[in-house]
FIZAMAR-877913 format. One line per field, with one value per residue: x, y, z of N, C-alpha, C, CB in turn; residue in three letters; residue number from 1. Coordinates in nm, 3 decimals, m for minus. Glycine has a CB too. Example, Ala and Ser with C-alpha at 12.3 -4.5 7.8 and 13.67 -1.06 7.14 Angstrom:
nu	1.319 / 1.285
nv	m0.569 / m0.225
nw	0.780 / 0.708
cau	1.230 / 1.367
cav	m0.450 / m0.106
caw	0.780 / 0.714
cu	1.320 / 1.290
cv	m0.330 / 0.003
cw	0.780 / 0.787
cbu	1.131 / 1.408
cbv	m0.447 / m0.060
cbw	0.905 / 0.572
res	ALA / SER
n	1 / 2
END
This chain:
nu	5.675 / 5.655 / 5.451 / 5.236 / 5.263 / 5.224 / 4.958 / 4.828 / 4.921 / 4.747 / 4.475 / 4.452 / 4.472 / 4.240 / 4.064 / 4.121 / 4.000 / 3.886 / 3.511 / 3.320 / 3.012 / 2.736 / 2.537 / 2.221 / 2.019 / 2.181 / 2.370 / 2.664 / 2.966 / 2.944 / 2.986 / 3.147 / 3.001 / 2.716 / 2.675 / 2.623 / 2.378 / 2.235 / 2.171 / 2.189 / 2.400 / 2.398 / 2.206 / 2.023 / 1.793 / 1.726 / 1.837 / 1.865 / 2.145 / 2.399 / 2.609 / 2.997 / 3.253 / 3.450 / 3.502 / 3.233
nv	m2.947 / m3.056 / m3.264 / m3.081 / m3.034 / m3.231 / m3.326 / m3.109 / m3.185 / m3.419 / m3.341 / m3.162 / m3.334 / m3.517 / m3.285 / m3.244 / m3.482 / m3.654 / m3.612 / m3.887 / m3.971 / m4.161 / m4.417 / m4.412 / m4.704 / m4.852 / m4.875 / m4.794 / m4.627 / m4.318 / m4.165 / m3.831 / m3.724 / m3.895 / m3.767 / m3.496 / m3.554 / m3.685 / m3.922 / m4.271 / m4.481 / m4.749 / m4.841 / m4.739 / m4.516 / m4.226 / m4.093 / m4.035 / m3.927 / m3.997 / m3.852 / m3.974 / m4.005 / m4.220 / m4.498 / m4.682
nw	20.252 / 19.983 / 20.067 / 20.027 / 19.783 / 19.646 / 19.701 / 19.582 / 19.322 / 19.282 / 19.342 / 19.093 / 18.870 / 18.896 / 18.853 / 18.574 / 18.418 / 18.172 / 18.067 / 18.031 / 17.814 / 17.848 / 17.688 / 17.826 / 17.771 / 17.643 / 17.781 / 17.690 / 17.590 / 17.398 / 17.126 / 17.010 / 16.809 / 16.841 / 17.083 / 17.072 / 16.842 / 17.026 / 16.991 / 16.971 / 16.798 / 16.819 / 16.924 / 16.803 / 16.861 / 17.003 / 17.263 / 17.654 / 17.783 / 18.042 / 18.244 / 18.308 / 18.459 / 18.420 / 18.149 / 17.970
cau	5.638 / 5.688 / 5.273 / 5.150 / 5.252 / 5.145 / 4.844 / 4.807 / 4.876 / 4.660 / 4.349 / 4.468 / 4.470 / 4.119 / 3.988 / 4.160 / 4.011 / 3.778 / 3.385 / 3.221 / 2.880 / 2.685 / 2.368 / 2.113 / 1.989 / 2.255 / 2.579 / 2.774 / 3.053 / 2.884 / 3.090 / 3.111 / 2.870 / 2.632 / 2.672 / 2.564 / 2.293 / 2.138 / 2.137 / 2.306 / 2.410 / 2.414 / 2.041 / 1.922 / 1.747 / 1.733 / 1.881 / 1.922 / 2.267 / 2.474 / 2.759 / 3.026 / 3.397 / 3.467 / 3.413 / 3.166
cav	m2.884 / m3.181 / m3.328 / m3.027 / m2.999 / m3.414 / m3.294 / m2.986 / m3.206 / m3.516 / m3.268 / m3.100 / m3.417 / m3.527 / m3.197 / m3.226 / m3.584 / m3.629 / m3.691 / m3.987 / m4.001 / m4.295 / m4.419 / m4.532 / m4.801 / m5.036 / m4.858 / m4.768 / m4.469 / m4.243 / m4.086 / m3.678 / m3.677 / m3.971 / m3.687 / m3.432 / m3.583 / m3.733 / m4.040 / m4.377 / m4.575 / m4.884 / m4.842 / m4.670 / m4.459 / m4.116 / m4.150 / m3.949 / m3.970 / m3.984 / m3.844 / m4.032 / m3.967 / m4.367 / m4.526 / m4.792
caw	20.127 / 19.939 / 20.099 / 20.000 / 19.610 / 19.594 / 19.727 / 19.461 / 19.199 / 19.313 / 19.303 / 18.967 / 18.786 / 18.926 / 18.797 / 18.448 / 18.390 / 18.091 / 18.097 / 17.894 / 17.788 / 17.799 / 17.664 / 17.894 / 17.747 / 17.585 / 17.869 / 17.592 / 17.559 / 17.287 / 17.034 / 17.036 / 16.718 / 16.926 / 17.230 / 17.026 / 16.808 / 17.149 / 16.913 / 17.003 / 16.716 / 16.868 / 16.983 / 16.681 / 16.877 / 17.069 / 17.396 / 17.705 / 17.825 / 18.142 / 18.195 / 18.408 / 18.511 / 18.370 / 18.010 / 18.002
cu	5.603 / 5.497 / 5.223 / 5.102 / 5.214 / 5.034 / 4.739 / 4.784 / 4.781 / 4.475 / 4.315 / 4.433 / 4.276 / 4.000 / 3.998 / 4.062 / 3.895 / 3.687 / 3.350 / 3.082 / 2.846 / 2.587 / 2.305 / 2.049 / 2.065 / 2.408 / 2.683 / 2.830 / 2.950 / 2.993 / 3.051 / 2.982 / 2.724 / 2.581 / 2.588 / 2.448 / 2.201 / 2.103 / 2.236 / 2.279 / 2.382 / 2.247 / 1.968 / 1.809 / 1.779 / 1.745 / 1.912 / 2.022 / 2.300 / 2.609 / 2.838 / 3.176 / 3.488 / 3.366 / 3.283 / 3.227
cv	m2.987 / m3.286 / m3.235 / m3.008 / m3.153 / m3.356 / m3.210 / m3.069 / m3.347 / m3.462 / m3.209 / m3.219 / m3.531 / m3.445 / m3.251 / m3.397 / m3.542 / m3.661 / m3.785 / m3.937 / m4.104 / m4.314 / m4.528 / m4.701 / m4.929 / m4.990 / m4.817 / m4.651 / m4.417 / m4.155 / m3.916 / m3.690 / m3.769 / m3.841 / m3.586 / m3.406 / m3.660 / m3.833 / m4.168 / m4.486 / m4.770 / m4.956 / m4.844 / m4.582 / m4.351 / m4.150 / m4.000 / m3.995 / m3.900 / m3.993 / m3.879 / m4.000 / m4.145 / m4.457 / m4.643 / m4.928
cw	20.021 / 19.935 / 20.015 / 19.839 / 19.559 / 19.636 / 19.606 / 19.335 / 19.183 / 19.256 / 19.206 / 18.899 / 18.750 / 18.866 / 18.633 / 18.390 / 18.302 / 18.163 / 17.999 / 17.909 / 17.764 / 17.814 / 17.765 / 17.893 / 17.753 / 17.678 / 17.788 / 17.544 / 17.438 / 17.233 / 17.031 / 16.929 / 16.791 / 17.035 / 17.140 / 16.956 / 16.951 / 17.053 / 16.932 / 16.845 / 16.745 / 16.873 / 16.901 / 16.731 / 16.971 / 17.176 / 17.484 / 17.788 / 17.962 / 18.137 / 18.335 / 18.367 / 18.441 / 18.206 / 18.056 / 17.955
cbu	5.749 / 5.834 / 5.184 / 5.174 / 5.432 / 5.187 / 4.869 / 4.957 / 5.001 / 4.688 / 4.323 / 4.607 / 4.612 / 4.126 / 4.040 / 4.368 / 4.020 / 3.771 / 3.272 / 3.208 / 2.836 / 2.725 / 2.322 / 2.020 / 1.952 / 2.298 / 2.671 / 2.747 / 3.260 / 2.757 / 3.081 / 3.253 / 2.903 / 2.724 / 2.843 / 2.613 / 2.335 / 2.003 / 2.134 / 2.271 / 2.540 / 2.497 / 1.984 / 1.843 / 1.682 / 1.647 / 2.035 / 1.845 / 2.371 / 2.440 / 2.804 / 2.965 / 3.391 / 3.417 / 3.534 / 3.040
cbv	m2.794 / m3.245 / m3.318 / m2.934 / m2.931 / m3.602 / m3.226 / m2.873 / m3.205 / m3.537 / m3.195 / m3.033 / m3.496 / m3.513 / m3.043 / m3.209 / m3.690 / m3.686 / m3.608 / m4.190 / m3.949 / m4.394 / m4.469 / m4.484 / m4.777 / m5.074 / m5.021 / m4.814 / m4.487 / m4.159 / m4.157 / m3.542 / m3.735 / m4.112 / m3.624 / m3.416 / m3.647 / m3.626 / m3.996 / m4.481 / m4.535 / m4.874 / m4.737 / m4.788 / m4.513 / m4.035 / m4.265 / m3.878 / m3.944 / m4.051 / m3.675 / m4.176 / m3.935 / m4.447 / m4.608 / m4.774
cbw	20.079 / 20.076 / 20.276 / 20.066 / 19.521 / 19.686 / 19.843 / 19.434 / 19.113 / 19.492 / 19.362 / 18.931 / 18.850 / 19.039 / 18.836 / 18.437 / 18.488 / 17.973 / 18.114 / 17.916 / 17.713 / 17.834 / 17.490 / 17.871 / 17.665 / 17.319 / 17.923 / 17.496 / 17.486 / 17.331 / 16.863 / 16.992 / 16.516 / 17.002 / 17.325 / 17.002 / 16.689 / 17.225 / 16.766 / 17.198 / 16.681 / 17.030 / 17.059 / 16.592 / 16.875 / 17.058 / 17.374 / 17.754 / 17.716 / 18.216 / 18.125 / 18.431 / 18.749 / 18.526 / 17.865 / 17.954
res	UNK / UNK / UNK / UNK / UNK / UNK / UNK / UNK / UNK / UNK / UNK / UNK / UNK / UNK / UNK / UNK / UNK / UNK / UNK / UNK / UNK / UNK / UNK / UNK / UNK / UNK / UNK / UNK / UNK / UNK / UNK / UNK / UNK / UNK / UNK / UNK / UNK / UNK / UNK / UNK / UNK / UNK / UNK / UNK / UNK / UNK / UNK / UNK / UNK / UNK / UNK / UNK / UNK / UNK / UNK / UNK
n	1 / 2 / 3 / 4 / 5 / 6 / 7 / 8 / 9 / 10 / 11 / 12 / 13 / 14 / 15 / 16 / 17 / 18 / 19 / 20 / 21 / 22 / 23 / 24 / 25 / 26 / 27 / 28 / 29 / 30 / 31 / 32 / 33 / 34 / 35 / 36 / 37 / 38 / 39 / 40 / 41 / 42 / 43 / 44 / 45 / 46 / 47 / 48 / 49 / 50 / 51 / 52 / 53 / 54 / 55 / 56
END
């Protein structure tokens, strides 16, 4: 019983994990308002972002 609830919560915690956003260009996490404006500060310009399971 014991495999199965490490198992349960192995795959729960995997689910629960945040997403980043990060800008194409310069690799760099984007801040929620960055995410939302599709604008990277860093860049100074409009960016389309990828979203990844790991910051940059």
């Amino acid at each position: 019983m014991t495999s199965s609830v490490d198992a349960a919560r192995n795959i729960h915690s995997k689910l629960l994990r945040p997403t980043f956003h990060i800008c194409k260009s310069c690799s760099r996490t984007l801040s929620v308002a960055e995410f939302i404006e599709r604008h990277c500060e860093n860049c100074k310009r409009d960016v389309e972002v990828i979203a990844t399971k790991e910051p940059a």
